[in-house]
C-alpha positions in Angstrom: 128.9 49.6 -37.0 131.1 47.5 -34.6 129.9 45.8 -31.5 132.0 49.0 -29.6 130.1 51.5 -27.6 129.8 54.5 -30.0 131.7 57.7 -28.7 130.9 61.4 -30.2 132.0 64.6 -29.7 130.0 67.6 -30.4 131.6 70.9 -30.5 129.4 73.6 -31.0 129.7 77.4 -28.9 125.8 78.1 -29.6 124.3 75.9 -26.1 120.8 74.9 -27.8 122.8 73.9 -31.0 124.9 72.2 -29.0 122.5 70.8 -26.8 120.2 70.0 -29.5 122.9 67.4 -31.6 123.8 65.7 -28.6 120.0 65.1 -28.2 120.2 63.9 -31.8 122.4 61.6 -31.7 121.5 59.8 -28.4 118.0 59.5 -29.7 119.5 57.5 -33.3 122.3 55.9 -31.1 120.9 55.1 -27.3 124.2 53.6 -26.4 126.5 56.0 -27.7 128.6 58.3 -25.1 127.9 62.2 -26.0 130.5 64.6 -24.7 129.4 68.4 -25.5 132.1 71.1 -25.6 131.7 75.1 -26.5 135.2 76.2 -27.4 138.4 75.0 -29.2 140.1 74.7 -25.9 137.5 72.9 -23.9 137.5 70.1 -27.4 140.8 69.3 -27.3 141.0 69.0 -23.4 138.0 66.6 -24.2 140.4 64.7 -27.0 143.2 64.3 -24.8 141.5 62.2 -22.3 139.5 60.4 -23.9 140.2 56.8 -25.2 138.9 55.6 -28.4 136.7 58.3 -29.8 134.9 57.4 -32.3 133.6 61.0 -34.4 133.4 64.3 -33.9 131.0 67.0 -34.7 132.6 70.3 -35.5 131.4 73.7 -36.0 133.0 75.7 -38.9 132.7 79.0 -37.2 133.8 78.2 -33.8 135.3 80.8 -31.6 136.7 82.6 -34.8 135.6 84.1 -38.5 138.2 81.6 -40.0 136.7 78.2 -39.2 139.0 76.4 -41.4 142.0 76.9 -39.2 139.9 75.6 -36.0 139.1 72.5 -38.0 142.5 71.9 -39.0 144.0 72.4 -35.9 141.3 69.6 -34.2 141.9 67.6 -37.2 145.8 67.2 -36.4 145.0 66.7 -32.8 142.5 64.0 -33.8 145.0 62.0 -35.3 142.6 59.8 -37.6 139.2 60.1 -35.8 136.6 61.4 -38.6 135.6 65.0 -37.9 132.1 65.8 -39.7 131.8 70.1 -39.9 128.3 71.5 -39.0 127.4 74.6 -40.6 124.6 76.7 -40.8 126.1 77.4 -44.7 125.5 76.1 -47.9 127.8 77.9 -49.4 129.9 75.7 -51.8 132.9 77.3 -50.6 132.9 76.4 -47.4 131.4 72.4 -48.4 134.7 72.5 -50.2 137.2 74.0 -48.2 136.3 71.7 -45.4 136.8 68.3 -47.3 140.0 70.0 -48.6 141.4 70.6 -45.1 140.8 66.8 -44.0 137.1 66.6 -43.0 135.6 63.7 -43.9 132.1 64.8 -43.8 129.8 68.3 -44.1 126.5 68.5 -42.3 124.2 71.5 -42.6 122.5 72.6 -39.0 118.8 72.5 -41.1 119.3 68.9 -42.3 116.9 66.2 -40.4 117.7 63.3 -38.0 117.8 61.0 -40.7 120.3 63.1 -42.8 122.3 63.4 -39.8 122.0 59.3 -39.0 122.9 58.5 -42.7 126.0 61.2 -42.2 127.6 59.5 -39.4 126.8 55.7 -40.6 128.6 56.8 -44.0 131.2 58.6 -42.5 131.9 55.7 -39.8 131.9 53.4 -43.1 135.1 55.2 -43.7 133.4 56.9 -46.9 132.6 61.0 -46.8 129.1 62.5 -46.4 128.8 65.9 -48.5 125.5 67.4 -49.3 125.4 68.4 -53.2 122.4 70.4 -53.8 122.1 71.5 -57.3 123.2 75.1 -56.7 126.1 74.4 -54.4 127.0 72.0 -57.5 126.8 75.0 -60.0 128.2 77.5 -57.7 131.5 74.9 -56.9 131.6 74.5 -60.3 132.6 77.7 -61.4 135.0 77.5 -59.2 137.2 74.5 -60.0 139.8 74.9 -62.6 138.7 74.0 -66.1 138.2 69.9 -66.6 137.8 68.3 -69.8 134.4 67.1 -69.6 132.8 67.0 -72.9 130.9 63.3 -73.3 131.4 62.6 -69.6 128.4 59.6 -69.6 130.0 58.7 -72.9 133.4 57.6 -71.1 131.1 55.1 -68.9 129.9 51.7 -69.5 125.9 51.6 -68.8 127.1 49.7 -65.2 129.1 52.6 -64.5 126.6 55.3 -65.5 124.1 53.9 -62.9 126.5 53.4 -59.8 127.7 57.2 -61.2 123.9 58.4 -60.8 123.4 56.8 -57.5 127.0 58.1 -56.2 125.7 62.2 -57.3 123.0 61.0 -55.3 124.7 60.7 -52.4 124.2 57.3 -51.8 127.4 54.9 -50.1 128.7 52.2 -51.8 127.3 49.6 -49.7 123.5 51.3 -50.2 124.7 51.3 -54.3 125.2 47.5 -53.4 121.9 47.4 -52.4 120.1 49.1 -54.8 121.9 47.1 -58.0 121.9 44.1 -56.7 125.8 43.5 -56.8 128.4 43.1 -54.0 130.0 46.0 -52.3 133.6 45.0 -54.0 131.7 45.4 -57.1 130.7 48.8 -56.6 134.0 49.7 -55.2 135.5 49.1 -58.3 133.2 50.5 -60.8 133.8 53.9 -58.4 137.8 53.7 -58.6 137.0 53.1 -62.9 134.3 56.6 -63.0 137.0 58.6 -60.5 140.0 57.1 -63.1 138.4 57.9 -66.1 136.8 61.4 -65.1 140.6 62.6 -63.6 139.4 62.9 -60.4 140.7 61.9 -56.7 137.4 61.7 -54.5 133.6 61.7 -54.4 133.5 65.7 -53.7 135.4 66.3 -57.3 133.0 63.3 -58.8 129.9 65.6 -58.1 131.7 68.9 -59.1 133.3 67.1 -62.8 129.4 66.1 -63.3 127.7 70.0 -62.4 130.9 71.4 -64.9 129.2 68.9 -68.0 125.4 69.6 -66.5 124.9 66.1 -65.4 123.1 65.9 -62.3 121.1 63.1 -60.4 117.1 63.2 -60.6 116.8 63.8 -56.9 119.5 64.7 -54.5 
C-alpha cells in the first residue's frame, strides 16, 4: 500500500449488498473514499469524474443475465484500474470467464472480511485473487483443453514444489516470501520457472494444470 488515500468503487444493484461492502471496506481501510453505485450507467458516470481510483468492486450479474459483457465494458472504460468481480457463484465457469475477460480478481459475496482484506491487498500488489476450492478446481478442470501433465511435481525442484504448494494455496508472492524465508525476487522467479515448465500463462491456469494431475494444496 502507498502513502495515497485509497479510493473504491463498489457496484452492486442489490442496496444491502451494496451497502454492506462499502461498510466492509471502510471498516479494514478507515481512510479510504467508498463511492456506491447500483447500475452500469451510474458506475461509469462515477469513473468519469473521478481522479485516481484506485479498485473497483463489480458485480457479475449487474443489470443483465450476461455479466461478462458488463464487466468488460467497465474494464475498457477503467483503463488499467483493477476490477475485482463479486459474485454470489462458485461456479468455475464464471471464476474463469471473469479472469479471461481482464478481471484481475474474483470475490465470492459469502467470503469473510478478511478474505475480502487479503483480496484487495493482493490485487492492489498488482497480483490476482481467485478462490480455488477443491471442486471449482475439478469442475474447471474438465473444462480446459487437454494438458500434458503426467509427473507434474516431478518437473519441479523441491524449492519449486513448496512455492507451487503455497501458490495453490492462494497465498501472494510476497506472503510466499514470508513463509520460506527468501526475498520476494526469489519467489518471483521460482513462479515464472513452475508457470514455464507447466505451459501455462497465469496463476488461474497454475491451479487448474495442478486439479487436471490431482495435485492439490492441504488447505485452501
Amino acid at each position: 500500500m502507498t502513502g495515497d488515500r485509497l479510493k473504491v468503487l463498489i457496484v452492486d444493484d442489490h442496496a444491502l449488498v451494496l451497502h454492506g461492502f462499502a461498510l466492509s471496506v471502510l471498516e479494514l481501510f478507515p481512510e479510504a473514499e467508498v463511492f456506491e453505485a447500483n447500475s452500469l450507467d451510474a458506475a461509469l458516470s462515477i469513473v468519469r469524474r473521478t481522479e485516481d481510483l484506485s479498485l473497483v468492486l463489480f458485480d457479475l450479474h449487474l443489470d443483465s443475465d450476461d455479466g461478462l459483457s458488463n464487466v468488460r465494458r467497465m474494464i475498457e472504460a477503467l483503463d488499467g484500474v483493477p476490477l475485482i468481480v463479486i459474485s454470489a457463484s462458485d461456479e468455475s465457469a464464471d471464476v474463469i470467464d471473469s479472469v479471461r475477460a481482464g478481471a484481475k480478481g474474483y470475490l465470492l459475496k459469502s467470503g469473510s472480511s478478511a478474505l475480502l482484506e487479503h483480496a484487495i491487498l493482493l490485487v492492489l500488489s498488482g497480483e490476482t485473487y481467485v478462490p480455488m476450492p477443491r471442486t471449482v478446481l475439478v469442475s474447471a478442470a474438465t473444462a480446459e483443453p487437454d494438458r500434458p501433465t503426467n509427473h507434474m511435481l516431478d518437473r519441479l525442484t523441491d524449492r519449486q514444489r513448496d512455492v507451487f504448494q503455497l501458490l495453490l494455496a492462494g497465498h501472494s508472492n510476497k506472503e510466499i516470501a514470508r513463509s520460506l524465508g527468501v526475498l520476494e525476487g526469489t519467489v518471483k522467479v521460482h513462479v515464472r520457472a513452475i508457470m514455464q515448465k507447466l505451459g501455462v500463462k497465469n496463476r488461474t491456469q497454475v491451479a487448474v494444470a495442478a486439479a487436471r494431475a490431482g495435485c492439490f494444496p492441504e488447505e485452501v
